[in-house]
Residue, then its C-alpha position, 0 to 999 in steps of 0.5 A: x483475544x483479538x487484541x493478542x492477535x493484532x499485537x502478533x502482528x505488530x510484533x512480526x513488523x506488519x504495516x499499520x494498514x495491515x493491522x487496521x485492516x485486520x481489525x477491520x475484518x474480525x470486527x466485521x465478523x464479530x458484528x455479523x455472529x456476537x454469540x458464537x464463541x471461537x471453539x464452535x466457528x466452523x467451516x459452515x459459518x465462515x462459508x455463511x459469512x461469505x454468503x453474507x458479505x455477497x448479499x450486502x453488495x461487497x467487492x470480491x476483492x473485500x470479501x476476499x481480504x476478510x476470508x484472508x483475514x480469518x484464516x491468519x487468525x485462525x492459524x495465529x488460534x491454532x499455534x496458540x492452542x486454542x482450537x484444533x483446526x482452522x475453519x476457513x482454511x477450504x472455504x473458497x474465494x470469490x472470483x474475481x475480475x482481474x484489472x490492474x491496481x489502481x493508479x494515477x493518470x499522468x495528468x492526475x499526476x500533475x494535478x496531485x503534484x499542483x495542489x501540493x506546490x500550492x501548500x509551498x511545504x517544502x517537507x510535503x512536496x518532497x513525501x509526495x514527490x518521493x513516494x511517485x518516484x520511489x514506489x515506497x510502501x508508506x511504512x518503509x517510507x517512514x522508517x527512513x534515517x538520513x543515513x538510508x539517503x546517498x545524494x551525489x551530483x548526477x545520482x542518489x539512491x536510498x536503501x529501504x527496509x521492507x518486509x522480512x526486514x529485507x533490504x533493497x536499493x532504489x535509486x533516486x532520479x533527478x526530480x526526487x533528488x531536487x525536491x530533497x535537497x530543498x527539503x533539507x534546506x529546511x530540516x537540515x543533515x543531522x541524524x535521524x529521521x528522514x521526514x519529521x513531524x511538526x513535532x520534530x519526531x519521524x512522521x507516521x504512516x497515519x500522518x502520510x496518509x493523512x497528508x496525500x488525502x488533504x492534497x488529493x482532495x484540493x486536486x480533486x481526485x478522489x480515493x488516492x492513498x500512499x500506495x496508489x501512489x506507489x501503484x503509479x509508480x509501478x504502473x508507469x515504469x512498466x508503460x515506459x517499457x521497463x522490463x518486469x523484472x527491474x520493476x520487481x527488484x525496484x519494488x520490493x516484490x518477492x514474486x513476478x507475479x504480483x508485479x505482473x498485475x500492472x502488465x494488465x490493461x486498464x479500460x483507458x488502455x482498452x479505450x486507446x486501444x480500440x481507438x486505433x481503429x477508427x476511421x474519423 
C-alpha cells in the first residue's frame, strides 16, 4: 500500500527528495506501531506517535514533516476508499522556533567553490556554480535541455520547469554565464540534457546531491545539500537588498510567505547586530 502511495507521488511529478522522505516518515511509523492495521489508526495514535517523536529527542521541524507526511497519506487512503476519515487531520504541530532556512556564509561559499576548482571537472564546477547563482530545486536543475539555455554576450537566461509543471524565467549573471561556457567546451551543443552523467545520460538529483557532499566534505562544511544551496542563493539577494517579491518570482515560490523565512535573522545577524553597540 505504501508503495501505491509513493508511486502517486512520482506520478504527480514530486521531487525524488520528496519521495525519500515520505517513505521515510511512514516507515518511521510502521516501526513505532507494526500490528496496527490502517482501518484502526485513529487520532489518539497519530497524537501517541507524536508524543513519541518528542520523547526520542526529535527537531519540531521532523516531527512536524512526519505529521505532514501522515495526513498526505491518509488523504492519498481516503480518496482511495480504504478509510473513511484522515486520523491526523486535527492533530496539532509542534511549535516551532522561527530562524531563517539554513544557508551558506559568504566565506563558506568561497571555500565550497575552492574544493570544487580543486576537482579541475569543468561539469562540476559549473552544477555548483549553477546551482549558487540560479537558486534551482535540484530536480529542475535536472530536468534541463540545452534548449532551456539562452547565452548572449552580456545575458543569459534559463527557463525552468517547477512544481505544477510551471514555468518561470531566471536569469543567468556573469559568473554562471562563464562557467557554462566552459562547460560546453566539454559537453559541446547538441540536444539534450544540460548536465550529463558519465554515462552520458542526464544526471539525476541523487548524483547531485552526491557530488555538493564529496566537495563540501573537502571544504569542510558540514551537512550542505543542493538546496542549502539554493537557500544561499535566496538568503543573499534578499541581504543584497533585492525586494521580496523579485526573490519570489526568481525562485519559483507560489506565496510571499515562504520567501519571507529569509527575511528573518540568522544568530550571525544578531551577533552583528549587538556588535554595533559596542564600545571597544
Amino acid at each position: 500500500m505504501i508503495e501505491d502511495f509513493l508511486a502517486h507521488l512520482k506520478n504527480i511529478d514530486s521531487a525524488e527528495t520528496t519521495v525519500r522522505s515520505y517513505r521515510s516518515d511512514l516507515k518511521k511509523f510502521i516501526r513505532w506501531s507494526p500490528e496496527t492495521s490502517l482501518e484502526s489508526i485513529g487520532p489518539l495514535d497519530v497524537a501517541e506517535f507524536k508524543r513519541y517523536l518528542q520523547k526520542q529527542g526529535q527537531k519540531p521541524a521532523t516531527i512536524n514533516r512526519a505529521l505532514a507526511t501522515l495526513s498526505t497519506f491518509f488523504d492519498w487512503a481516503v480518496d482511495k476508499g480504504l478509510i473513511e476519515n484522515n486520523p491526523a487531520s486535527n492533530v496539532k504541530y509542534v511549535k516551532e522556533v522561527e530562524t531563517a532556512p539554513k544557508s551558506l556564509f559568504r566565506r563558506e561559499q568561497l571555500a565550497l567553490m575552492r574544493a570544487v576548482h580543486q576537482g579541475e571537472k569543468l561539469r562540476d564546477i559549473a552544477i555548483i556554480t549553477f546551482l549558487l547563482h540560479t537558486g534551482l530545486r535540484v530536480s529542475e536543475m535536472c530536468r534541463l535541455t540545452m534548449d532551456d539555455i539562452i547565452m548572449k554576450e552580456r545575458s543569459g537566461s534559463v527557463t525552468a520547469t517547477g512544481k505544477g509543471n510551471k514555468q518561470r524565467k531566471v536569469p543567468l549573471n556573469v559568473t554562471v554565464r562563464n562557467a557554462l561556457v566552459k562547460w560546453f567546451r566539454v559537453r559541446g551543443h547538441e540536444p539534450g540534457p544540460l548536465f550529463l552523467s558519465q554515462k552520458g545520460r542526464g544526471i539525476s538529483p541523487r548524483s547531485v546531491e552526491r557530488l555538493v557532499k564529496k566537495y563540501s566534505y573537502h571544504a569542510h562544511l558540514d551537512g550542505v545539500t543542493p538546496h542549502i544551496l539554493r537557500h544561499t542563493f535566496c538568503k543573499s539577494l534578499i541581504d543584497a537588498g533585492v525586494s521580496i517579491d523579485r526573490v519570489a518570482v526568481l525562485a519559483g515560490h507560489e506565496s510571499l510567505n515562504t520567501t519571507a523565512r529569509y527575511t528573518r535573522p540568522t544568530q550571525v545577524d544578531l551577533q552583528k547586530a549587538v556588535e554595533k553597540l559596542a564600545w571597544e
